[in-house]
FIVO-139649 format. One record per residue (C-alpha): residue number from 1; chain; y, x negated, z negated. Coordinates in steps of 0.1 Angstrom, whole numbers. Layout:
residues N
rec k: NUM&c: A&y: Y&x: X&z: Z
...
end
This chain:
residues 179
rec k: 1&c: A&y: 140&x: -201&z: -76
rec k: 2&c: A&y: 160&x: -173&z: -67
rec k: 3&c: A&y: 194&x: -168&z: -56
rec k: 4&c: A&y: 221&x: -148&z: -74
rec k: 5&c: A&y: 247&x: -132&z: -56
rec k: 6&c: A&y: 275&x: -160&z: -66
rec k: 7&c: A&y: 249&x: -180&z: -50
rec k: 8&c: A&y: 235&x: -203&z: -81
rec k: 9&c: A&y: 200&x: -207&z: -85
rec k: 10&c: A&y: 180&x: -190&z: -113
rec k: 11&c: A&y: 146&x: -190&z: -125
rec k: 12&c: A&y: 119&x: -163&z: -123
rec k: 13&c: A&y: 112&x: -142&z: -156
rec k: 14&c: A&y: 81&x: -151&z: -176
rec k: 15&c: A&y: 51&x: -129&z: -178
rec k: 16&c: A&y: 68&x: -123&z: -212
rec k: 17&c: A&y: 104&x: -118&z: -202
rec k: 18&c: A&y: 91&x: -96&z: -174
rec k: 19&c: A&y: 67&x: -72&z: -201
rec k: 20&c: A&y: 96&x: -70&z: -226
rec k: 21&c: A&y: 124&x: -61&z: -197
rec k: 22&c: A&y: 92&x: -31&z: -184
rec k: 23&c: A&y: 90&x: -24&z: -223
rec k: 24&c: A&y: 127&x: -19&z: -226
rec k: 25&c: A&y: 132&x: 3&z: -198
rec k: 26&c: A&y: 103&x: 21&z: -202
rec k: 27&c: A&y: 115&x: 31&z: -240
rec k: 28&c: A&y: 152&x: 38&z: -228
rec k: 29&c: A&y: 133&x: 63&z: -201
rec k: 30&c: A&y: 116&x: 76&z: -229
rec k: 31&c: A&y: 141&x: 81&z: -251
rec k: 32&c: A&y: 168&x: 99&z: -225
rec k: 33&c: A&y: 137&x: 121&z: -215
rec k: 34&c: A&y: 130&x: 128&z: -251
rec k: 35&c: A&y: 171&x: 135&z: -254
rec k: 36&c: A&y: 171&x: 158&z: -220
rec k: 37&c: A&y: 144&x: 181&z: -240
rec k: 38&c: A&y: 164&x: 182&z: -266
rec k: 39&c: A&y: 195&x: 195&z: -248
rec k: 40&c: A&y: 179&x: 219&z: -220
rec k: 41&c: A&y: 203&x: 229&z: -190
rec k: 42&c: A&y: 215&x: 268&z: -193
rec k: 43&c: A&y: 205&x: 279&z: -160
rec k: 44&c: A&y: 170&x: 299&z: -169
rec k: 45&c: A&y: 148&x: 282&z: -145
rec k: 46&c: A&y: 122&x: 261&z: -158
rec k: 47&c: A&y: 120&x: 225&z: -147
rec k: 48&c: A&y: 159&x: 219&z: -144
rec k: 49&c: A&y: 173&x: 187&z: -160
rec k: 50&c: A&y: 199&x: 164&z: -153
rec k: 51&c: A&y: 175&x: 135&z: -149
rec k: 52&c: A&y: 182&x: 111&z: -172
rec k: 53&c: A&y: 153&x: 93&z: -173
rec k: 54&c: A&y: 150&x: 90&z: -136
rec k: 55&c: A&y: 187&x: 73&z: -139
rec k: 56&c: A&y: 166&x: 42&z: -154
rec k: 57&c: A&y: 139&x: 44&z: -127
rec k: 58&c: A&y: 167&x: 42&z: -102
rec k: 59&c: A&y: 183&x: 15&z: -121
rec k: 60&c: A&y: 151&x: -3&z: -119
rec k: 61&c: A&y: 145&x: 0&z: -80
rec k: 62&c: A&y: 182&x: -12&z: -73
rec k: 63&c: A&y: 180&x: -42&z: -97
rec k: 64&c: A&y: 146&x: -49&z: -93
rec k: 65&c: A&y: 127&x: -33&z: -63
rec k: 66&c: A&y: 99&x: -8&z: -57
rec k: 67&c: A&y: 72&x: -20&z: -73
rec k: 68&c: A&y: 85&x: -24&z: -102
rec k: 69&c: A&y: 101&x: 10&z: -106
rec k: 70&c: A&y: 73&x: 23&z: -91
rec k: 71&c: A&y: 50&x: 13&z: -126
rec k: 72&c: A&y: 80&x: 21&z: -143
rec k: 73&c: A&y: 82&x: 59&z: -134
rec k: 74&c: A&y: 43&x: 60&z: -137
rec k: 75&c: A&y: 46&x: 48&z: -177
rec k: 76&c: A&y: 74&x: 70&z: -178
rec k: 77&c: A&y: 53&x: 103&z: -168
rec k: 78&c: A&y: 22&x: 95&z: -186
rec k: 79&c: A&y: 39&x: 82&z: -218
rec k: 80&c: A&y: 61&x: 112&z: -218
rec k: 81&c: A&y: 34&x: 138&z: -212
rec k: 82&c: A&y: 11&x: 120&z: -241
rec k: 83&c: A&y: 41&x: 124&z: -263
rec k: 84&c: A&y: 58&x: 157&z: -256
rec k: 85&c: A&y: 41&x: 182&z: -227
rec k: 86&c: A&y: 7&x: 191&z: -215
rec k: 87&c: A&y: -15&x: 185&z: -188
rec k: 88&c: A&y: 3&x: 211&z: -163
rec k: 89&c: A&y: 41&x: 195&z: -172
rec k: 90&c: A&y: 24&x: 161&z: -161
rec k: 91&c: A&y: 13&x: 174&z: -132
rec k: 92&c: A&y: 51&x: 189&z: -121
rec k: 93&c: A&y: 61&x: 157&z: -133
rec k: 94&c: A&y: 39&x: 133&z: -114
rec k: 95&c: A&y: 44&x: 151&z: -81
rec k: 96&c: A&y: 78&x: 150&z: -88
rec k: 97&c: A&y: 84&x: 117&z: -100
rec k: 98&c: A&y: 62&x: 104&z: -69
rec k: 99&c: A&y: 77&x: 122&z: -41
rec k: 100&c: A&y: 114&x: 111&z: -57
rec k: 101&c: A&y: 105&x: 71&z: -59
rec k: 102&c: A&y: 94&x: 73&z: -25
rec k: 103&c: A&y: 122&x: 87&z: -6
rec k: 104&c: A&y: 144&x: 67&z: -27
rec k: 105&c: A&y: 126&x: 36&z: -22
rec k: 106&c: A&y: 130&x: 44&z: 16
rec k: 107&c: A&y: 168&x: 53&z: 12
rec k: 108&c: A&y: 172&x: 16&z: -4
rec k: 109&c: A&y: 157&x: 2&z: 21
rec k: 110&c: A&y: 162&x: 16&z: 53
rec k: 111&c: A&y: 200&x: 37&z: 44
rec k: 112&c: A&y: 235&x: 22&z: 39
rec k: 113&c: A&y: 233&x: 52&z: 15
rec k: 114&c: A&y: 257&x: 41&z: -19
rec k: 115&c: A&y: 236&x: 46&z: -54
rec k: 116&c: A&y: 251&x: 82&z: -55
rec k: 117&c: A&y: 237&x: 95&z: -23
rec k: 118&c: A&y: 202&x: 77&z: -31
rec k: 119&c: A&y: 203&x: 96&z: -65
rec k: 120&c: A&y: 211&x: 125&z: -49
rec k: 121&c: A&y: 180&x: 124&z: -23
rec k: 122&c: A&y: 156&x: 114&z: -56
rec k: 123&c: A&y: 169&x: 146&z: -73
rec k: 124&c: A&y: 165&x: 168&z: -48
rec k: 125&c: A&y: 129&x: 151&z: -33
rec k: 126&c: A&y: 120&x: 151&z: -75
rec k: 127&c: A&y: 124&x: 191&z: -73
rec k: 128&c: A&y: 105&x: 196&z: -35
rec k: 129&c: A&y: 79&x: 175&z: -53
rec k: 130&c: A&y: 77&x: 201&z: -76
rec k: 131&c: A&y: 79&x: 232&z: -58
rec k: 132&c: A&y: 50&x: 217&z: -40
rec k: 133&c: A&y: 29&x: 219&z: -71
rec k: 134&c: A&y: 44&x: 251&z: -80
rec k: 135&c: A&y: 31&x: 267&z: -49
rec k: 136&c: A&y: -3&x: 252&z: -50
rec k: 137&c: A&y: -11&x: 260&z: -83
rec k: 138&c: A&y: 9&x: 290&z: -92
rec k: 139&c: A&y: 25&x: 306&z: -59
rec k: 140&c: A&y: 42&x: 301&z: -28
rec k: 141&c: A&y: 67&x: 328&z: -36
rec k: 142&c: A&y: 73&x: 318&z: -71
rec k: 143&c: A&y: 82&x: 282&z: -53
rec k: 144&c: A&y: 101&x: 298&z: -20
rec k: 145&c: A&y: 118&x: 321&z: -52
rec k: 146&c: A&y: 131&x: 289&z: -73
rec k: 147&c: A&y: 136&x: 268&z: -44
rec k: 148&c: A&y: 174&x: 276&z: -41
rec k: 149&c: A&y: 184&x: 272&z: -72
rec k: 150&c: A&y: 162&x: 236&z: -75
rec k: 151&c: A&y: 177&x: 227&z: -41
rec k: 152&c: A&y: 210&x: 232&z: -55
rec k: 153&c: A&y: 205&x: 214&z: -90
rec k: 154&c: A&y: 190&x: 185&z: -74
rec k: 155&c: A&y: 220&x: 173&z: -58
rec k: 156&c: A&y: 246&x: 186&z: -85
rec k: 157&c: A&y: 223&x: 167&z: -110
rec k: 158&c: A&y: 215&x: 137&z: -87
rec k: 159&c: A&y: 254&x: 131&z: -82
rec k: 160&c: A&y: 258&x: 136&z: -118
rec k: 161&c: A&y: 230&x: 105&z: -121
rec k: 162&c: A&y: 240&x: 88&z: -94
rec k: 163&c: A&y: 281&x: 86&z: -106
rec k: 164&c: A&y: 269&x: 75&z: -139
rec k: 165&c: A&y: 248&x: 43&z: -128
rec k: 166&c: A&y: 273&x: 34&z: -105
rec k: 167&c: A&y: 290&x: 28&z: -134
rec k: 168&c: A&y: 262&x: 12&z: -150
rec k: 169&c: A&y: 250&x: -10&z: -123
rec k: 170&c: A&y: 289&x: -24&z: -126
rec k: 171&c: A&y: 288&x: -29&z: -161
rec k: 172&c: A&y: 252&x: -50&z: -162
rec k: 173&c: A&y: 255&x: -82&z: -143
rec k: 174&c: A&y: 225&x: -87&z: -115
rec k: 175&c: A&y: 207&x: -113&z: -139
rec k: 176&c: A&y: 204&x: -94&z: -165
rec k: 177&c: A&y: 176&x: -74&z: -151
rec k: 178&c: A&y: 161&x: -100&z: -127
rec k: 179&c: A&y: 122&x: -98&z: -118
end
């Protein structure tokens, strides 16, 4: 049994309860990818987004710890690059999507950081992630000449995430996503 915060007892998920939560929030990170691409930030750089995918990753560390946002990310990545990149996108996006969950993960744990300033760290990590790619594959000074600019949208974007769950994480009770 586990304890809610209002300190009642409640049961575990089922296997089932637990697949169909990972189903859900894998589709709703698929779907606000899928959106993102639709919608492309004007700033000219490639690789720029607002995250919103990454905003149910986050979602799923806070509610329901690092393993389970870890596989979430992971099916987020590949499931995303099966359906709308190529093999060098999942690449930027692994590195990416890796580096991000891990500092995050840290922040959670070892940070009186508020969901904002974790979001923040996981945009900007998400992007070094990235430029570390970049310059292993492409060029260190195409990566030192973007890093700016990603440095920059990773926080402006990460607040942007972060701000909005805050609000979601509010709005959802703690059982509703329990693992």
């Amino acid at each position: 049994m586990m304890e809610r915060n209002d300190g009642k007892l409640q049961p575990p998920m089922t296997p089932g309860q637990r697949a169909a939560c990972y189903g859900l929030l894998t589709a709703l990170a698929l779907c606000a990818g899928y959106l993102e691409m639709l919608v492309p930030l004007p700033v000219g750089i490639p690789g720029v987004k607002l995250g919103l995918g990454n905003a149910v990753v986050l979602f799923a560390l806070e509610r329901m710890g690092a393993r389970p946002a870890f596989y979430l990310m992971l099916a987020k990545i590949l499931c995303s690059a099966l359906l709308f990149s190529n093999p060098q996108v999942l690449m930027f996006s692994l590195a990416g999507g890796v580096v991000s969950w891990a500092i995050m993960t840290a922040a959670v744990r070892w940070t009186p950081l508020s969901v904002v300033g974790v979001s923040v760290l996981g945009g900007v990590a998400h992007n070094a992630g990235q430029l570390l790619v970049v310059a292993l594959v492409l060029s260190t000074r195409t990566a030192l000449a973007v890093a700016p600019v990603l440095g920059i949208s990773g926080v402006i974007c990460g607040a942007i995430i972060g701000l909005i769950l805050r609000g979601v994480l509010a709005a959802i009770p703690e059982g509703a996503s329990r693992g």
